[in-house]
N, C-alpha and C positions, 0 to 999 in steps of 0.2 A: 504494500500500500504506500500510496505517496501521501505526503504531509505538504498541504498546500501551503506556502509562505502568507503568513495576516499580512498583509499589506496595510500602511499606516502612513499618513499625512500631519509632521507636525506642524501647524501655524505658531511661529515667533510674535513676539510684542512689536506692533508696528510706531509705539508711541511709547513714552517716558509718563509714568503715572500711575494712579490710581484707578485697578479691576474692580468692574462690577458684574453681579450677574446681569444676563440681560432680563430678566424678571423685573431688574429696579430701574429701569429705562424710563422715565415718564416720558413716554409715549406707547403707545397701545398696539404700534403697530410693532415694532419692535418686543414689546414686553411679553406680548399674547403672541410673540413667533409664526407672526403671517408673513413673514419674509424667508425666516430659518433659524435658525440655532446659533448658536454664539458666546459672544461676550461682549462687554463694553470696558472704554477706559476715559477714567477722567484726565487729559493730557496737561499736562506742566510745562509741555513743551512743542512751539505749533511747527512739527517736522513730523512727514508720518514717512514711514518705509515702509518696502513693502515686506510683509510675513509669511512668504512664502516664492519661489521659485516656480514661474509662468509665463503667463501672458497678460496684458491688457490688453481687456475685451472693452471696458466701454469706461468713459470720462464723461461725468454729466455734464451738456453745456454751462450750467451755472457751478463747477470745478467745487461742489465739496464733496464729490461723492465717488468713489472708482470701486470699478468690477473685473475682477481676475480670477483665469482660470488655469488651474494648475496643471500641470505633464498627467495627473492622474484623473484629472477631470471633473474637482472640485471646483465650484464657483464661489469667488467671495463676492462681499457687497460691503466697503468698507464708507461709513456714512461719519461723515467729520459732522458733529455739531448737532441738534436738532432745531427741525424749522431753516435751516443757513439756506435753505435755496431761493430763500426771502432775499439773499444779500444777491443775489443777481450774479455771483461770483466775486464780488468786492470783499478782499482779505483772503483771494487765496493766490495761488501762485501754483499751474501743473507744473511739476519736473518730465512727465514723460507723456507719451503719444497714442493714442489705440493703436494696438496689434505691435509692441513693442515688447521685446522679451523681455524679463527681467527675472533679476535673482533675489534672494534673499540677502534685505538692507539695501537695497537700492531705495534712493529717496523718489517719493511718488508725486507727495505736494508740500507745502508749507502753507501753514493761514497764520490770519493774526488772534489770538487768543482774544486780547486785550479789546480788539475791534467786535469779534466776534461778539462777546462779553457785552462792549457797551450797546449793540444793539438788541439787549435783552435776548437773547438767544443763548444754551446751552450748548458746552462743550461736548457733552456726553458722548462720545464716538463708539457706536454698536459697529461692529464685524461680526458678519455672519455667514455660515454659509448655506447659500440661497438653495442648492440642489441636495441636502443633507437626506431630506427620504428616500431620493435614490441611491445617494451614494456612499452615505456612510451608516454603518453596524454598530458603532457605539462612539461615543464621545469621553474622549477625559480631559476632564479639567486641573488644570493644574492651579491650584490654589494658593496665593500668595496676594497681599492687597496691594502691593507696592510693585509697578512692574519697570525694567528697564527695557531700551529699546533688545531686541533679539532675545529677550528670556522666551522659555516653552511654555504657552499658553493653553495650548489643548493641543491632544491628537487626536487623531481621526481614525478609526478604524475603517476599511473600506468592506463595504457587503462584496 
């Protein structure tokens, strides 16, 4: 008999800061995981990378939002902010391109915290991944409140 290899995806910290569950997301759409599964971080610092080794699949035109999809076929949806797509894109800055490879810690965007901040809008950055019912068989979270950029945040078990 052969022993099939678990195949496993880990996501790094794309931000400097404070993990939340996504449960405490105040937003509903995020909280209630009608996007996917995850985590959130409160950033200390407006540089995000990216936490995993792919592709970018898509840059929302108002730049708080990017979506990557990994060599295994996981898709992220990493969401800077909530509500930021109010800012029109004002306080961010893309570092990278749709359909651009990228590795893990390559910088994706920068915003402005401080900007963000004063126009009443949260930092709260959920990452998620969007295609988890098909693709992944279990999640672990790696629990720690305090994260740096590149620490292991979750893996991914693949079905």
């Amino acid at each position: 008999m052969f022993k099939s290899k678990v195949e496993e995806v880990e996501i790094l910290s794309p931000l400097k800061g404070e993990i939340i569950d996504l449960t405490e997301v105040p937003d509903p759409v995020f909280a209630e995981k009608m996007l996917g599964d995850g985590f959130a971080i409160i950033p200390n610092e407006g540089r995000l990378l990216s936490p995993v080794e792919g592709k970018v699949v898509e840059i929302f035109p108002t730049k708080h939002a990017i979506g990557i999809k990994t060599k295994e076929g996981l898709e992220l949806l990493i969401h800077v902010g909530l509500e930021t797509v109010e800012l029109n894109g004002e306080g961010f800055e893309v570092m990278v391109e749709t359909d651009d490879s990228i590795a893990v810690g390559d910088h994706l965007l920068s915003f402005d915290i401080d900007f963000i901040e004063k126009n009443n809008k949260e930092i709260i950055t959920p990452v998620v991944v969007t295609n988890h019912n098909d693709k992944v068989k279990n999640f672990s979270k790696i629990s720690s409140p305090q994260v740096a950029y590149q620490d292991l945040v979750l893996k991914c078990e693949l079905k």
